[in-house]
N, C-alpha and C positions, 0 to 999 in steps of 0.2 A: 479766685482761680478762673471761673466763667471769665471776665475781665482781660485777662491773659487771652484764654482760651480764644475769645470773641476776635481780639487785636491781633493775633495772629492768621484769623483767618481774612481779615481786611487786610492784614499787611499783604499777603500772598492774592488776593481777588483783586483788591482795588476800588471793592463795592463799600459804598457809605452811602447815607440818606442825607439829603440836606439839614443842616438844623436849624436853617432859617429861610423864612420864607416872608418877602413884604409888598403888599400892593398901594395903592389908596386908600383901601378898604378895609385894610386889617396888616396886622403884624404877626407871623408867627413865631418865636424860639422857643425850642427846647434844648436840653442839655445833657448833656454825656459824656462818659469820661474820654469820646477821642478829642478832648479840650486839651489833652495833655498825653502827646505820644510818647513821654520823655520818660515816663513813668505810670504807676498802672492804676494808683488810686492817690487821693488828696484830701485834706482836709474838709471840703468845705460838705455843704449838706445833701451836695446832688453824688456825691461820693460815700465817702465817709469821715463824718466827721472828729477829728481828735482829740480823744478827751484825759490822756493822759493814760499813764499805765499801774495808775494805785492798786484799782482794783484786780487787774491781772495778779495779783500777788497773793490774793485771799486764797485759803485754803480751798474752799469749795470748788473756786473756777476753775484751778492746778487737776481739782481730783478731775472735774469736767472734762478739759482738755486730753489728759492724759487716759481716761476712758472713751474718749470718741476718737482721739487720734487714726489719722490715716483714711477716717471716712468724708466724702463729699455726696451732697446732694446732686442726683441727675435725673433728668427725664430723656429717656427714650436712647441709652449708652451718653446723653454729651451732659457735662457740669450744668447745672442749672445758675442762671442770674438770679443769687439768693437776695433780692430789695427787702430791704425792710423799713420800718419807719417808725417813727415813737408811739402814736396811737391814730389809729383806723379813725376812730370816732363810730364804728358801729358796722361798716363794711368797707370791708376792704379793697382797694380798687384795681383795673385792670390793666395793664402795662402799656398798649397801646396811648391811652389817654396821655400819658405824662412826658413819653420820652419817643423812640424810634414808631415809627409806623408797621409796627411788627406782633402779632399776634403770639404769646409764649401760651399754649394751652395750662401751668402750671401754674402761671400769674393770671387770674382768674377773681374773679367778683368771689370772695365770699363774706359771710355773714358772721359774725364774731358772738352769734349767739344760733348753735344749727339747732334751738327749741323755739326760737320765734318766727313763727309762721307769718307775723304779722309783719316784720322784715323782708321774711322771704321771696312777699308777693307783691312788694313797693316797687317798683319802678322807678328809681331818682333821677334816671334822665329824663322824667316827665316834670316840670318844675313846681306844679303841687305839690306830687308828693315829696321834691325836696323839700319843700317850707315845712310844711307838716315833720317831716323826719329831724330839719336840721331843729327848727321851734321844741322837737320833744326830749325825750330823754330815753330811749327804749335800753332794755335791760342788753347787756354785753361784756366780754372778757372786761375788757378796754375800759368799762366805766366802772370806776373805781375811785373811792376815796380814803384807803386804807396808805397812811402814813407812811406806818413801818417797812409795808410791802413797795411803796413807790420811793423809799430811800435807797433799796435795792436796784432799784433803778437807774433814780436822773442822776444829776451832780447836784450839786447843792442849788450851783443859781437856774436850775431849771424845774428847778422846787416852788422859786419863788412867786410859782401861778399855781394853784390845781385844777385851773379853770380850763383844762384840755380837749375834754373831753366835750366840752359845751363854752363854748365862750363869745363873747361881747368885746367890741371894740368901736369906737366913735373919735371921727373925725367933725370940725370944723368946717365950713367951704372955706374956708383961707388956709388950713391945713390941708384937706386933700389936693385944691388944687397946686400947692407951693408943692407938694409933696410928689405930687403926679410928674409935675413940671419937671420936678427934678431926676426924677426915674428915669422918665421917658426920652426927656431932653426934649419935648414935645409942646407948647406953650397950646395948651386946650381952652384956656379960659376960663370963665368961671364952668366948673363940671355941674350938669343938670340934671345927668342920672347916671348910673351901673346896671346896664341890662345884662342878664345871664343871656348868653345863645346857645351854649351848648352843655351840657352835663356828660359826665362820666358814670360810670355804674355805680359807685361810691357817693354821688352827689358834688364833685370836685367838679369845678366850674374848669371845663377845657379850654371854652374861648369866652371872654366877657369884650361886651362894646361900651365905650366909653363916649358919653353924651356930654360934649363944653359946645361953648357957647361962641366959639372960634371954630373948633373944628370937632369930627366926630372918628372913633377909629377902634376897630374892634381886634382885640390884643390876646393871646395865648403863647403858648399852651401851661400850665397850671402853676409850673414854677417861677414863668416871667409875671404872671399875674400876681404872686404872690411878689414879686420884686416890686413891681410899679406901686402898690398899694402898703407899703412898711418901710420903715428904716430900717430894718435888717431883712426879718423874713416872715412874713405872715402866718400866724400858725397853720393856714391852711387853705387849700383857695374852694373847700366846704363851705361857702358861706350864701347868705340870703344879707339883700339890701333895703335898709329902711329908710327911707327919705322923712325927713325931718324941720318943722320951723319954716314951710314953705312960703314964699312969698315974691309974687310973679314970674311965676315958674323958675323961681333960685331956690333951692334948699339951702337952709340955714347950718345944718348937718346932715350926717351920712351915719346912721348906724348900722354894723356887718355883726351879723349875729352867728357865728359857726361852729361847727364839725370837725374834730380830728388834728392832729398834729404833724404833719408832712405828709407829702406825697400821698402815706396809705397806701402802697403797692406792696403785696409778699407779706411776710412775719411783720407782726403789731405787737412791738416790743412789750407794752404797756399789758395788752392782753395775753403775748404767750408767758410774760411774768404772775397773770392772774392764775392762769392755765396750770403753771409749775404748782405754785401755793395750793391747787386745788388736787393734787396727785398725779396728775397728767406728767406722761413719760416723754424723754425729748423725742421721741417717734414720733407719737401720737401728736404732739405738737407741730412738729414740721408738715405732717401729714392734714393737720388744720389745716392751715394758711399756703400750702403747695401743694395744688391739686396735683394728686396720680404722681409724684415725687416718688424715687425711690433713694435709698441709703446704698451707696455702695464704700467697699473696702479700696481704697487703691492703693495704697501704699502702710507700711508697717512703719 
């Protein structure tokens, strides 16, 4: 509904942000759904993605729906852009970083655990304490290894990792560079390093520079980085880089060691699913993850 909402006030102003922006020096895109004015949401993951309508038929969701019926989240009288994403990885990030250059006070840095103190006073856009943060494991909804409860969840093939909420991945230098090459359409060369230059409140890398041995080019914002570095889509562009097998300044591999399972802006599926299992009322929940949010009735 926000979606709507938004797209009609563009159709009627005029006003949009660039989503792309490219120098010598760097590449920016981000992504949103005025990718498709033809309709108001889509499949893929900067949207929403389709996963079928099995579970719409369960009992529970039925009574769900039909008790919240007619309410939409808003801040301040207007619908809120309710983002959500499958797991934070421990803090949730802030809207500005991923998509439009727009400040929502409601999409907001929180903390997916408001008892650790030890969270609360990190800094992850300082890139210490992202290493430290993403290297640890600290307690959160979102970290979870409870089967039963994450069947409720994924689908099946997204079962097939539990490794979400902290995970590993390593490339080759003949993989990442064929890999990059092919992303980017961009022939870098052999790649010599993955510097972070920018972090997000989350630890979500907003712009990473890319070090080859041809050319050099620093690329954002957090979902195309996730494009250039996966064949499909990187769990998350949370990650710290380990260069590997060095030899005359070539790294032999590239280990990404990361944080969280998309984006991480708004509700953290994974954690307000913890949330429910723990008593927690869908208020209280929404009210987690959307700052200063309120619940209104609009329609019956």
């Amino acid at each position: 509904m926000a979606q709507i909402e938004k797209q009609d006030v563009l159709a009627d102003s005029g006003e949009a942000y660039e989503l792309e922006h490219s120098t010598e020096e760097e590449y920016i895109r981000w992504y949103d759904r005025e990718d498709h004015d033809q309709f108001h949401v889509c499949a893929d993951d900067h949207c929403q993605r389709y996963q079928g309508t099995t579970s719409s038929h369960n009992p529970e969701v039925v009574k769900a729906v039909n008790e919240t019926a007619g309410e939409v989240l808003t801040y301040n009288g207007r619908i809120c852009d309710a983002r959500f994403s499958k797991c934070c990885g421990g803090v949730v990030e802030e809207f500005q970083y991923c998509w439009e250059p727009v400040v929502h006070p409601y999409l907001k840095r929180v903390e997916d655990n408001p008892a650790s103190s030890t969270i609360q006073s990190c800094d992850l856009k300082v890139e210490s304490n992202a290493v430290d943060f993403i290297k640890g494991s600290p307690e959160a909804f979102c970290n979870t290894t409870d089967s039963d409860l994450l069947k409720q969840v994924l689908n099946d093939y997204d079962q097939s990792s539990s490794n979400f909420f902290r995970w590993e991945l390593r490339y080759t230098q003949k993989e990442i560079a064929s890999l990059i090459r092919e992303k980017s359409g961009i022939d870098f060369g052999q790649i010599l390093d993955l510097v972070p230059v920018e972090r997000g409140e989350s630890g979500r890398l907003v712009k990473l520079k890319i070090l080859g041995s041809k050319q050099s080019l620093i690329v954002g914002k957090e979902l195309e980085i996730r494009r250039w570095l996966s064949q499909s889509h990187l769990y998350s562009s949370a990650f710290i880089v380990e260069k590997q097998q060095v030899s005359n300044g070539i790294p032999g591999s590239f280990l990404l060691r990361g944080a969280g399972w998309g984006h991480g802006v708004g509700l953290c599926q994974i954690g307000a699913a913890v949330m429910a299992s723990k008593g927690y009322k869908h208020t209280e929940i929404l009210n987690h993850y959307f700052i200063d949010a309120s619940l209104e009735k609009r329609y019956e």
